[in-house]
C-alpha positions as CSV (number, residue, x, y, z in Angstrom):
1,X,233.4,71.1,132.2
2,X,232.5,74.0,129.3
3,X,229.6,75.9,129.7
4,X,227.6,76.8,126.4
5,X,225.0,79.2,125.3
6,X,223.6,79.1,121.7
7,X,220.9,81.5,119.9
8,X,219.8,81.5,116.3
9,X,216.8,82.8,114.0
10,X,215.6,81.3,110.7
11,X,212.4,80.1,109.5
12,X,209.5,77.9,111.2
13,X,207.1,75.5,109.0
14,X,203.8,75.4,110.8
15,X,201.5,72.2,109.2
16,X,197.7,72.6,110.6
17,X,196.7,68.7,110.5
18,X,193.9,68.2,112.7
19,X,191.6,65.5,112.3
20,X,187.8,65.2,113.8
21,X,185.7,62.2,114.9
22,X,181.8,61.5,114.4
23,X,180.6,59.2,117.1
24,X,183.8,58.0,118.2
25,X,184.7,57.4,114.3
26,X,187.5,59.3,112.3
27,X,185.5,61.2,109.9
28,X,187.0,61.0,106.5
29,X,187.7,64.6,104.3
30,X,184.3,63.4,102.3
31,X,182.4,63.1,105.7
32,X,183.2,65.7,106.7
33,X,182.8,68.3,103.9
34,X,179.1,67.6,104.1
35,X,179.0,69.4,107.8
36,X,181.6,71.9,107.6
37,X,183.9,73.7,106.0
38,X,187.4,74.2,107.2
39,X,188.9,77.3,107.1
40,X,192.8,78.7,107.3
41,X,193.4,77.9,111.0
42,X,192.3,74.2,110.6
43,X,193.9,73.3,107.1
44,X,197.0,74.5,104.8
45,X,200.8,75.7,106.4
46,X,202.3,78.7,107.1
47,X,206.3,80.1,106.8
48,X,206.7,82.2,110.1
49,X,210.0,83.7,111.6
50,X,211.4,81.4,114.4
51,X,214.0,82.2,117.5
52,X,215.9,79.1,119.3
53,X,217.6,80.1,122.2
54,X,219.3,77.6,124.8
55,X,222.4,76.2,126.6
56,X,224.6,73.3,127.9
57,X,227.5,72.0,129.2
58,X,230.2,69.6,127.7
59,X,231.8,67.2,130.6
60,X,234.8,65.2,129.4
61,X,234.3,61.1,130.3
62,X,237.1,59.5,129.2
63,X,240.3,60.4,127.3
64,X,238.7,62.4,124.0
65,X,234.8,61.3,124.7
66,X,232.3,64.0,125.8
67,X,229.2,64.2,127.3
68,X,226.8,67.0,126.2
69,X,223.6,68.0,127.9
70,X,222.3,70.7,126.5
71,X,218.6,72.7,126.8
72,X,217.0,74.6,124.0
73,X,214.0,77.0,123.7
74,X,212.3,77.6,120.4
75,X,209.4,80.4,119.8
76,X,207.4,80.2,116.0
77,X,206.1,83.9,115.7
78,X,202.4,82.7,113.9
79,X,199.7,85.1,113.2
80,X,197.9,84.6,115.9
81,X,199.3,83.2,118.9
82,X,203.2,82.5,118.7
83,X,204.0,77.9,119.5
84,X,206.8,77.7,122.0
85,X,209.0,74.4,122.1
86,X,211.3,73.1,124.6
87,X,214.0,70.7,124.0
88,X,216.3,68.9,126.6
89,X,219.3,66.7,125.6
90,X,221.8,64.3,126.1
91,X,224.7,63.8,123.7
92,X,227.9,61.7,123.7
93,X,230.6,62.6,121.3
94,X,234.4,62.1,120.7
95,X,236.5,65.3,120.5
96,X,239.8,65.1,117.7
């Protein structure tokens, strides 16, 4: 077995795509423009700076083929209130 740890920083791409209903109905963008109007936090995307963090082991199977189960944290620093993520894996893979 080979323990792993893995951290990186970059860039997060935050799409708002919410949609709203009107009597159990989608409500189209034309609908719904005559009752309100949608601000930033509702519409558009946003850039933010973005941390992964995370970890895993590698367990060899057979001869050169690897098993990889690996977790992974991920944080988007928005505006307002940061969006956490949380990712657990399982790989196979053939070392050479």
């Amino acid at each position: 077995m080979q323990p792993y740890i893995l951290g990186g920083f970059g860039v997060g791409i935050v799409d708002n795509d919410v949609t709203f209903t009107l009597g159990g109905t989608a409500a189209s963008d034309s609908t719904l423009a005559q009752y309100v109007t949608l601000g930033s936090d509702l519409s558009g995307s946003s850039t933010n700076a973005m941390l992964t963090l995370g970890g895993g082991v590698v367990v060899p199977i057979w001869h050169q083929v690897i098993l990889d189960l690996q977790y992974r944290y991920g944080r988007v620093f928005t505006e307002e209130t940061g969006i956490s993520t949380h990712r657990a894996g399982v790989g196979v893979g053939i070392r050479f």
